[in-house]
N, C-alpha and C positions, 0 to 999 in steps of 0.2 A: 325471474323465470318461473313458469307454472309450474317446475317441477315441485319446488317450496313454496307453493299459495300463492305467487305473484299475480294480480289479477288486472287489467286493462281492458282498453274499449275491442271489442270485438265485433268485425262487418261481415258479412258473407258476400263472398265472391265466386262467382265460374268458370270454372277452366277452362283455357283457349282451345285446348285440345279435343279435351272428351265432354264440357260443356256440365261439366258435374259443379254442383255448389259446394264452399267450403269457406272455412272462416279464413278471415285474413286479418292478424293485426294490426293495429295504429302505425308501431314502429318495425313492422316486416319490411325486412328489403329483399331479399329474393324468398322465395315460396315456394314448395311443394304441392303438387296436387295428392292426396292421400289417396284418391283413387288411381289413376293412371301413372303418378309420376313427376309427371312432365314438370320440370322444375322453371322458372324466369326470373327477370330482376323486376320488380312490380314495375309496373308501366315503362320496359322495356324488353328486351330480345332473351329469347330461349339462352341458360345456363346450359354450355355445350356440353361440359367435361364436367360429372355430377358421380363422384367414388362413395363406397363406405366403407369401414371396416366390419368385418363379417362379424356376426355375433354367436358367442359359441355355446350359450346355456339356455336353456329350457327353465323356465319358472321353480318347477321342481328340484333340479340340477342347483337353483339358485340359491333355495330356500337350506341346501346341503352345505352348499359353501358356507352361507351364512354361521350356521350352524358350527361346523368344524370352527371357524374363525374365532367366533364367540368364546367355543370351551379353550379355543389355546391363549386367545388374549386375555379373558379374565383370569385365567390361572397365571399370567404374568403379573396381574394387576390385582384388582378386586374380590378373588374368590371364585373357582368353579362354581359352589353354590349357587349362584344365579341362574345357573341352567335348569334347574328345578321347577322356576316360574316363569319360564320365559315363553312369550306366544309368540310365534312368527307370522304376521301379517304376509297377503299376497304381496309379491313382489310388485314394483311398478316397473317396468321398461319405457325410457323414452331415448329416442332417436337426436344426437344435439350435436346442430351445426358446426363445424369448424373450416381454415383455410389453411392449409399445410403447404406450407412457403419454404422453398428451396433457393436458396442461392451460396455465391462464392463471397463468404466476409473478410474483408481486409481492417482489419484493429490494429489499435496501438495504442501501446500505454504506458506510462511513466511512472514509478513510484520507488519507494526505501521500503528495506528492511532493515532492523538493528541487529547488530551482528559483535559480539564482547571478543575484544580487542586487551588480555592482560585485564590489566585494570579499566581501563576506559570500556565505553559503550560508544559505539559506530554506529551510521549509516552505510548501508551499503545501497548503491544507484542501481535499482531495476528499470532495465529501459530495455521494449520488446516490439515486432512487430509482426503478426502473423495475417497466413493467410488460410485459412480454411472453407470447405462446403459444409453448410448448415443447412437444416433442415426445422424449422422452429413453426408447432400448431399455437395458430389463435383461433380464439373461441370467438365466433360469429357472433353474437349476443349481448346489446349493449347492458343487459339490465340481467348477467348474470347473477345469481344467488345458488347456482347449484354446489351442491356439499360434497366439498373433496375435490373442488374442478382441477384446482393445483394440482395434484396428486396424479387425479385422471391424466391429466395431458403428458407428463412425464411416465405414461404407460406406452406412449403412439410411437418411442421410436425402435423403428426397424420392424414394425409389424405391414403386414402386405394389406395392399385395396383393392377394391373388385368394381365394377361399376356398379351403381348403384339401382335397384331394383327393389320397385314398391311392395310386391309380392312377398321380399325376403324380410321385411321389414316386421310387419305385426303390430306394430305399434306406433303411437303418436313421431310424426316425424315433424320438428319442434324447424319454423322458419328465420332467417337469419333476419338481425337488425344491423349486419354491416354490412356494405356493400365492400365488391374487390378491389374497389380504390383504396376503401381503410386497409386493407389486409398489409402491405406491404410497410407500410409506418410502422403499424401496430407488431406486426413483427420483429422490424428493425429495435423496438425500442425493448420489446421482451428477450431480445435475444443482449441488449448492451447492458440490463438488468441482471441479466446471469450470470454476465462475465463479471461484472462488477461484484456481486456476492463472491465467485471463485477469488476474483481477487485479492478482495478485502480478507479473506483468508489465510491466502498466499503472502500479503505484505502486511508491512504494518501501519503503512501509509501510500493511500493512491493519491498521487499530484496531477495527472493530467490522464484521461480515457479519449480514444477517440474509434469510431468503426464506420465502414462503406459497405451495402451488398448491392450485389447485383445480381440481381433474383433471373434463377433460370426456368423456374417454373412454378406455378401453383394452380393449385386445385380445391376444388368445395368439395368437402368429406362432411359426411354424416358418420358418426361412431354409437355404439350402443352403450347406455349408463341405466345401469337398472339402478332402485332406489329402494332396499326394504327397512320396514320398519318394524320395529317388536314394541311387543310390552312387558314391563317388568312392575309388578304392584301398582301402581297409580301412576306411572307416569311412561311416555311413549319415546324411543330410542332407535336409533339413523345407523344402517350401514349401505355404503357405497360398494357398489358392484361392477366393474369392467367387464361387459359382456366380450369386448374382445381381447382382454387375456385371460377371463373365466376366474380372477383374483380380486377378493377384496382390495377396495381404495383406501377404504378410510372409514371408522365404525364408533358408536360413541357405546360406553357401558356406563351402569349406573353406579353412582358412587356407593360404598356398604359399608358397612359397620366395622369390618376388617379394615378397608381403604383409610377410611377416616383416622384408625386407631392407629395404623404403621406412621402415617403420617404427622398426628399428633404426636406420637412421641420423638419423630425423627425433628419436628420444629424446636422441639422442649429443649433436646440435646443439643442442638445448635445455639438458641438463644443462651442455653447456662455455655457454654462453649465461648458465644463471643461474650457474655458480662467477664468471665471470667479473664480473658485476656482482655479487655478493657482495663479492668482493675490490674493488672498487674503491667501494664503501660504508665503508668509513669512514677512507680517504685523503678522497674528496667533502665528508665529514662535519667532517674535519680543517681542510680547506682553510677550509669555509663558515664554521666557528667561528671562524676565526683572518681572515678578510679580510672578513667582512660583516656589519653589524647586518642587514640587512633579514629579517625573517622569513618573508617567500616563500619565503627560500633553503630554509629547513630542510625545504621540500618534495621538495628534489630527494633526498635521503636517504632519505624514504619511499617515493618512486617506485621508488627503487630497491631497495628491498631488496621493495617491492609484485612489482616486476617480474621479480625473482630468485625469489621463492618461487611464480608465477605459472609461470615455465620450469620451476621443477621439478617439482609437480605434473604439468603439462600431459605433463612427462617421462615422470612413472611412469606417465602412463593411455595412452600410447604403448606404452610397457614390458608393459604388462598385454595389449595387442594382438596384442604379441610372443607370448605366450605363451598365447594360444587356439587351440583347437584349431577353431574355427569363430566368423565372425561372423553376426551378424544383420542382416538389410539391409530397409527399409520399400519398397513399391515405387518411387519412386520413384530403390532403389540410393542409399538412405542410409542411411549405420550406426545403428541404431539404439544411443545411449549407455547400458549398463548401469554399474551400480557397480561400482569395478574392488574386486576382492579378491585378492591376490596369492596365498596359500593356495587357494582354489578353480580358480583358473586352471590353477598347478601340477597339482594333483589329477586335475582333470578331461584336461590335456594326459596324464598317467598313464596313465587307465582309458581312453581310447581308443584307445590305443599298443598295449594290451595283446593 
């Protein structure tokens, strides 16, 4: 997506309507005209029903949110200090496609949870069938890369649409690369993705998922995604902005010397944490064979050696924090968990050193 440098072949086209020229992408499937409006499916008929959600901040307005956000997530994370050198670049606002798909889903699904029974450990048979009205946004966009889209989309429900209007807009109104054929798949399958997260949750084992909708309506929405960026010493930092609920999505701050140090030591204490119950797993182990029948004992052995590879892990995804050059924070100023990869971490601390 151009939001993030995405770059392709670009043609210039004229509007059926108002006969204005404008660019049209390779992979555009329906279009907007920037001037007039007038929206269609490339090389077919007028998009009748064309909504947005309103957008409710002003650049300026934007540049405050930012602001506010920054001083309460780094104060959870990294150090207010950073606000001292922080430059706020102009805001970018773009306009980015979605299909807000409505129907009535019928699921079902089959699975266990373990459930201690005295002594024993049970299955218990979760076996359910519902039926609910859903309403689930996909993002128009095959080649999205925009920052925070996740986030963004779980901002759209229950917020109101208006029809869509070029004049309200002000900015880049970005064209879809799905057509309303894909919509209804691609919804079907985001919406049996959630449930499955909720699930997997809920049990401890899913055996069998199944869902049906039957979509009673949708429509092409345009939503407003402003994108700012700042700088902090050498290096350039992303927060995400919901122009329609006026809340940060998703913001990244720079790693600091504070960050690095809570974290180095919180790794240190963990790894001396699991050597140490390493080492004392199979003196435990010794003792238990040698002074007890009871078979409960031999749990204590697994606890422990559960609990020593539990510290060190939790070690290295500390370790791996050490060594970002920036984290990610939802707004609420909570890190959002990525996969740690120690090669990439390395790398990326590199290339923006450079």
């Amino acid at each position: 997506m151009a939001i993030d440098g995405e770059t392709k072949d670009i043609e210039q086209y004229r509007c059926e309507k108002c006969n204005a020229p404008y660019p049209l992408g390779a992979d555009d499937v329906i279009a907007t005209c920037p001037y007039c409006g007038f929206t269609f499916t490339v090389g077919g008929d007028e998009i009748g029903r064309h909504l947005l959600l309103p957008n409710k901040l002003s650049p300026d307005e934007v540049v405050d949110v930012v602001k506010m956000w920054l001083s309460f997530a780094a104060g959870k994370s990294v150090g207010r200090g950073i606000m001292d050198q922080v430059e706020i670049e102009t805001p970018d606002l773009r306009w980015i496609p979605f299909f807000r798909v409505r129907g009535n889903c019928q699921t079902y699904h089959l699975g266990g949870k373990k459930e201690k029974r005295g002594n024993r450990t049970v299955w218990k048979k979760i076996e359910r069938s519902e039926n609910e009205e859903a309403e689930i946004w996909v993002i128009a966009r095959r080649h999205a890369a925009t920052f925070g889209v996740e986030e963004y989309i779980e901002t759209f429900q229950g917020l109101a649409t208006e029809d869509f209007d070029i004049s309200s807009t002000e900015a880049p109104v970005l064209n879809a690369e799905i057509g309303e054929e894909d919509a209804n798949p691609r919804a079907l399958y985001r919406k049996s993705e959630e449930d499955r997260v909720h699930l997997q949750e809920e049990l401890d084992r899913l055996f069998d998922y199944r869902i049906n909708m039957d979509v009673t309506d949708r429509s092409y929405t345009h939503a407003p995604y402003w994108l700012v960026r700042y700088n902090y010493m050498r290096g350039t930092f992303r927060v995400a902005v919901s122009g329609a609920t006026g809340e940060v999505i998703l913001g990244e701050l720079p790693v600091t010397k504070l960050y690095r140090m809570k974290r180095w030591l919180t790794s240190i204490v963990m790894f001396i944490a699991s050597a140490l119950l390493f080492q004392a797993l199979p003196y435990a182990t010794a003792i238990i064979l040698q002074s007890s029948t009871d078979s409960e004992a031999l749990l204590v052995p697994v606890l422990l050696f559960g609990g020593g590879a539990f510290l060190w892990v939790a070690g290295l995804i500390f370790l791996g924090h050490v060594l970002r050059y920036e984290v990610t924070l939802t707004a609420s100023g909570k890190e959002r968990e990525d996969a740690f990869d120690f090669t990439d971490s390395v790398s990326s601390l590199g290339r923006r050193r450079r």
